[in-house]
C-alpha positions in Angstrom: 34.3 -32.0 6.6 33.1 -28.3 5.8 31.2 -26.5 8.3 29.3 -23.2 8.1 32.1 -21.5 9.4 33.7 -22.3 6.6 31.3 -21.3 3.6 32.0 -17.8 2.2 29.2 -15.1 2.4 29.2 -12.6 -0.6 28.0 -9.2 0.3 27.0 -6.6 -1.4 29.1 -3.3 -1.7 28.3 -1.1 1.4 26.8 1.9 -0.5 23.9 -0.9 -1.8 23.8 -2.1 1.5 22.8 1.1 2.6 20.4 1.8 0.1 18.3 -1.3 0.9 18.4 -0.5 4.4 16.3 2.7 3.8 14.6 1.3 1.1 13.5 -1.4 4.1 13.0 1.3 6.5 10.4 2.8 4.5 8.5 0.3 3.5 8.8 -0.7 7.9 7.5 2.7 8.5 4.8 2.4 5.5 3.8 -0.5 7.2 3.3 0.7 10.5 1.2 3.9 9.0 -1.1 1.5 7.0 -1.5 -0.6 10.3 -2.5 2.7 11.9 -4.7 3.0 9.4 -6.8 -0.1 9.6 -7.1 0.2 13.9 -8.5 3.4 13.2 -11.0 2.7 10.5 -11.8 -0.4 12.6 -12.7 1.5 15.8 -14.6 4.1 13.4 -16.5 1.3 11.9 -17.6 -0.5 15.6 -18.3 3.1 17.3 -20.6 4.0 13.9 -22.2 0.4 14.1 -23.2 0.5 18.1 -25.0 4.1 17.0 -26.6 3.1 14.0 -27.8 -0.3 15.6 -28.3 1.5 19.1 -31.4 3.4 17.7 -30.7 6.5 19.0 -31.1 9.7 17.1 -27.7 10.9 15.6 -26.5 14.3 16.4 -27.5 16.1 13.5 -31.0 14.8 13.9 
C-alpha cells in the first residue's frame, strides 16, 4: 500500500519558483494597500455622514 510519503511531488525549476513568489508578494502587498484603501474611504464616508445628518453648518459655511 502507497502512502503519501511515497507519491512524487514535481516542482517547478527554482528561478520560476522565485518569480511566483514576488509575483505573490505583490499582489499580498496590492492587497493590503486596497484594504487600506477601503478602511479609509469607510471612515471618510461615516465621519461625512454624522456631519451632513448632524445639521450643523459645515466649515466653509
Amino acid at each position: 500500500m502507497r502512502t503519501l510519503l511515497d507519491l512524487p511531488v514535481p516542482l517547478r525549476p527554482v528561478d520560476q519558483q522565485r518569480n511566483s513568489g514576488i509575483a505573490l508578494k505583490a499582489i499580498d502587498e496590492k492587497i493590503k494597500a486596497d484594504a487600506w484603501i477601503v478602511r479609509a474611504t469607510e471612515e471618510l464616508r461615516d465621519a461625512m455622514s454624522e456631519l451632513l445628518l448632524s445639521g450643523r453648518p459645515s466649515a466653509g459655511a
